[in-house]
C-alpha positions, 0 to 999 in steps of 0.5 A: 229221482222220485220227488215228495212234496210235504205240507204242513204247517207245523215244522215239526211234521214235516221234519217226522215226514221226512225222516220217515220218508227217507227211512224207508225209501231210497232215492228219494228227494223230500221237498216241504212246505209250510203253507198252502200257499207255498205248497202250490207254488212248489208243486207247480214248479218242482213237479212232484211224484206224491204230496202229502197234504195236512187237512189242518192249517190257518189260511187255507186249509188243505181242501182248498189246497187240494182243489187248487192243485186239482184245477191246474193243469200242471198239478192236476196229474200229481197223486195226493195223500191227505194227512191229520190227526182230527178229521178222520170221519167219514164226511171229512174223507168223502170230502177230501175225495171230492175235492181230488185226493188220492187217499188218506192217511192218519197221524200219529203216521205208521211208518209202514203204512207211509211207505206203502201209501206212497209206493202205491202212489208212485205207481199210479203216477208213472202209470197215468205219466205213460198214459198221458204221454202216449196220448199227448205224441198220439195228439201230436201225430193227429195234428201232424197227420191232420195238418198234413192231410188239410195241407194235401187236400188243400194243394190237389183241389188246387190241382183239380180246379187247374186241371180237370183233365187230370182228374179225369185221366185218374179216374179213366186209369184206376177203373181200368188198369185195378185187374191188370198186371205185367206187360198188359199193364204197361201198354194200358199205361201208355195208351192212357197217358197218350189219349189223356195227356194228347201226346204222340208217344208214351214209352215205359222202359226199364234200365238195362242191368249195366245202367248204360242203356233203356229197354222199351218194355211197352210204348205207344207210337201215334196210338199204336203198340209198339215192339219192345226195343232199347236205346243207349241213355248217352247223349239223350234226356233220359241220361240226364232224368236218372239223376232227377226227380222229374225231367221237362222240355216243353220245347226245343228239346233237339237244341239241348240234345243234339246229339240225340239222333232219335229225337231229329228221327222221330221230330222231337219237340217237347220231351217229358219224363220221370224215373222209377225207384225201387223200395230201396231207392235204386233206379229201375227205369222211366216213364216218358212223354213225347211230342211232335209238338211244343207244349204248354204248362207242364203241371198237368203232365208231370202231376200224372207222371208222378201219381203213376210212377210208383204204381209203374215202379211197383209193377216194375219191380214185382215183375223183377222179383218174379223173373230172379225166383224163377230163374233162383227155382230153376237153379234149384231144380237142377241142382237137385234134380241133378243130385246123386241122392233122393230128395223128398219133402214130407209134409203132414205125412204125406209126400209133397216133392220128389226128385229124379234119383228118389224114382230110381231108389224106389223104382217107381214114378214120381207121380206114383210117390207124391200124394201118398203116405211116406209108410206106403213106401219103408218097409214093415219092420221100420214103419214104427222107428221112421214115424216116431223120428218123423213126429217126434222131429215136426214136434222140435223134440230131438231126434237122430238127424242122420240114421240108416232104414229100410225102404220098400222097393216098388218090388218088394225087395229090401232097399237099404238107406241112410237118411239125413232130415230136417225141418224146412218151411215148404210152401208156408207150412212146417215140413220134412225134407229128407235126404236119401242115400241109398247103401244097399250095395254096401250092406250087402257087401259088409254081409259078404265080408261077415259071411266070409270072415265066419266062414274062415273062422269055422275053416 
């Protein structure tokens, strides 16, 4: 509810105010009062939308009353209307404005007037309200984002100043790995964190899709490549990392795992390692760090596992995505290179996609349709009636989805069809993709019907 607050010191006034107030606008608490002094004290507590202030009144007069409200800061937003009977000169106006008022009103009060004044004030203050508030939560997430910031930088000069070596590490990685993707950047990967971190061995592995095992994508052995190959996360420190943000063993690893037949194989002492997330939170797989040796202050290396495994995770599950499209585009294929029906797909006129069974209805090649003019291939008497359905079908305007025509063999003759069409996005743009059946076979035996029943008619 919108709250006014009156002024005046004549009780008289105000109850004329407030009952004009209410006359003419719902939903509307009046609040009065009889002083300056009084005034400020409720327009600082209660808050009002609008005041309507008397310019004259003993004690303090509605400049300073103004001015006062003015310099608060919990009034300063408030909109004022200046109400009196005498100064309605210009100096006394201009005065007014300085000291802050919003706009003037003269008595005796027109009711109309009243309303409109304090309608329009309303307006300005739900406005400069949301203006306000936005810029107080923009202030907020300044200071937030600021705090947060200071408080990062704070923790990785810390870091910096501890290890040098991992800045170096950073450095050496963004310049190198910025043009690399796929396998290559995974090998790049564990050659680095190896040679930097001085490990034996870095592996980056991905989960299997049952979760029961880790398969090797790329790892270094001693400062070599190594094959891909897997191993079963049971019993080892991988099996326990999935569940944990990070996973150290700085020695003794083989004590904690002993039935980890890899780790006595391969002389295991110090085990580090990270999992990899996707965007939605599940697990894709692990980055690890292996050594011959014990080692010391585990920050360093766990501080670069962390800044790689979200580039690690992403590579990951870029590289994912890419093997289910093609393997979804190779299902696709088939099914419609497999399809009893020819399929096109039509954009900006020109044919773009064209499967197995549309070379046999046109008698043509694939190569011969796409490229050209979808009108190169119907025949003459159609052209008209296909294009307008085409255009009128790219402009969303409605037109028959399912029609039979007429389309130009490769040799001239006439090949009967019904197509079935519809928008599609087709590489990022609009585009036609066009169904079609070829019923040649079965016009021509409807002529025959036809030819026949005349020919009985006429016996």
């Amino acid at each position: 509810m919108k709250k006014i607050l009156a002024i005046d010191d004549q009780k008289d006034n105000l109850t004329t105010i407030k009952a004009v107030i209410k006359s003419r606008i719902q939903d509307c608490l009046v609040l009065t009062a009889l002083s300056g002094k009084e005034g400020i004290e409720i327009a600082r507590k209660e808050q009002p939308d609008v005041i309507l202030l008397d310019i004259i009144m003993p004690q303090m007069d509605g400049y300073e009353v103004c001015k006062r409200l003015k310099a608060n800061k919990r009034t300063k937003h408030i909109p004022i209307i200046m109400v009196t009977a005498i100064k309605t000169d210009t100096d006394s106006r201009v005065k007014g404005l300085e000291m802050g008022a919003d706009a003037f009103l003269s008595k005796p009060i027109d009711a109309t007037e009243l309303s409109a004044q304090v309608k329009v004030m309303f307006r300005i203050k739900e406005a400069e309200d949301t203006l306000r508030n936005e810029k107080d939560s923009l202030e907020e997430l300044v200071k937030e984002r600021t705090s947060d910031l200071f408080n990062k930088n704070k923790n990785l000069e810390s870091e910096i100043s501890k290890r040098e070596i991992a800045e170096k590490a950073l450095r050496i990685i963004a310049t190198e790995f910025s043009s690399v993707s796929g396998l290559e950047f995974f090998e790049k990967v564990c050659q680095h964190l190896a040679k930097t971190l001085n490990v034996d061995y870095a592996f980056v592995g991905e989960l299997s899709s049952d979760e029961k095992k880790v398969i090797v994508r790329a790892g270094i052995s001693k400062g070599k490549l190594v094959e891909p190959f897997e191993y079963d996360l049971a019993n080892t420190p991988c099996d326990k990392l999935m569940g944990n943000n990070v996973c150290t063993y700085l020695s003794d690893v083989q004590t904690f795992f002993p039935h980890d037949h890899m780790l006595f194989d391969m002389g295991i002492e110090a085990y580090l390692g990270i999992p990899l997330f996707n965007r939605n939170g599940e697990a894709l797989g692990i980055v690890i760090l292996l050594n011959e040796r014990p080692l010391s202050d585990s920050e360093v290396y766990v501080s670069v596992l962390q800044i790689f495994s979200d580039r690690i995770a992403n590579e990951m599950e870029r590289m994912q995505a890419k093997v289910d499209l093609e393997e979804s585009e190779e299902k696709y294929r088939d099914l419609v290179e497999l399809a009893n029906d020819g399929i096109c797909i039509i954009q900006a006129s020109k044919i773009k996609f064209a499967n197995s069974c549309l070379e046999k209805i046109w008698g043509g090649t694939k190569k011969e349709l796409i490229g050209n003019s979808f009108t190169e291939f119907v025949y003459d008497t159609e052209v008209s009636k296909v294009e307008d359905y085409y255009y009128r079908r790219m402009s969303n305007q409605t037109v028959p989805s399912i029609y039979e025509t007429v389309l130009k063999h490769k040799s001239g003759k006439k090949v009967y069809v019904e197509l079935s069409a519809g928008l599609i996005n087709y590489e990022g743009s609009p585009a036609d993709l066009v169904i079609i059946r070829d019923i040649t076979d079965r016009k021509l035996a409807e002529d025959n019907i036809r030819k026949l029943s005349t020919a009985v008619e006429q016996s």
